[in-house]
N, C-alpha and C positions, 0 to 999 in steps of 0.2 A: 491648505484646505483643513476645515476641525472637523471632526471626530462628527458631528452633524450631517456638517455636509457632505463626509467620504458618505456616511450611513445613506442619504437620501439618492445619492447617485450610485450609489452599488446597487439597492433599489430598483431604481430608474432602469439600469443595465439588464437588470434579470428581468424585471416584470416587460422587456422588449423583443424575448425570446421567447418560444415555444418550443427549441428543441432537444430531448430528451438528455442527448451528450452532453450539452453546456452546462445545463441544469446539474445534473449527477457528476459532473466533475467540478461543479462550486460546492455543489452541498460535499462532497468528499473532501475537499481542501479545505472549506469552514470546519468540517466537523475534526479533518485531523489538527488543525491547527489551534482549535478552541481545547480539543481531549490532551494535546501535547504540552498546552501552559498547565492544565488544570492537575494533571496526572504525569508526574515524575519516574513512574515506575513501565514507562514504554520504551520498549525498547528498538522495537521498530514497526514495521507494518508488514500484513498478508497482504498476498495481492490483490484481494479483495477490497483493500482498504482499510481492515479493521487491525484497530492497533493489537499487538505483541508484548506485552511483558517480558521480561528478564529472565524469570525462570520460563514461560512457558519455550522464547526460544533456548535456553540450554536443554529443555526434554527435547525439543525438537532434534537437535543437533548432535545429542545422545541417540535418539531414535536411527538421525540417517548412519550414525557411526556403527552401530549395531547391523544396520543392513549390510551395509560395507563389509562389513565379518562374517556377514554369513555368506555373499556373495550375491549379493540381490546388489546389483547395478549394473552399469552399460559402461562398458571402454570409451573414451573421446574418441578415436579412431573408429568404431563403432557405429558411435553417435553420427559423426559425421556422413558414413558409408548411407543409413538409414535415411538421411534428410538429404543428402548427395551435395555436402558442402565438401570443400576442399581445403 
């Protein structure tokens, strides 16, 4: 298939839906996958979808390492107790 034809039938595919999931989980994979070629500097994604930089996740990561020292978190065993996984 060329590059036309993927385009008119990816098209076709969306404009045969109406609903709301399908749509926001194309636009979210068009948009990480066009931001991913275009910007070198992601590093990963929020769960939101939107893309993460390199530094933003080392602040992050510094942020939760800091919590950790002060003592602001939850034991896995804890965790577990709370949600009553085993």
């Amino acid at each position: 298939m060329s590059t036309q034809e993927l385009k008119i039938t990816i098209n076709e595919l969306v404009n045969r839906t109406d609903d709301p999931e399908i749509l926001l989980s194309i636009h979210v994979l068009l948009k990480k996958l066009l931001s991913t070629k275009s910007d070198t500097n992601i590093a990963g994604y929020a769960p939101s979808g939107a893309p993460i930089s390199k530094e933003e996740l080392i602040a992050s990561i510094l942020e939760a390492d800091l919590d950790i020292q002060k003592g602001n978190g939850i034991s896995l065993s804890d965790m577990k107790k709370k949600y009553g996984v085993q």
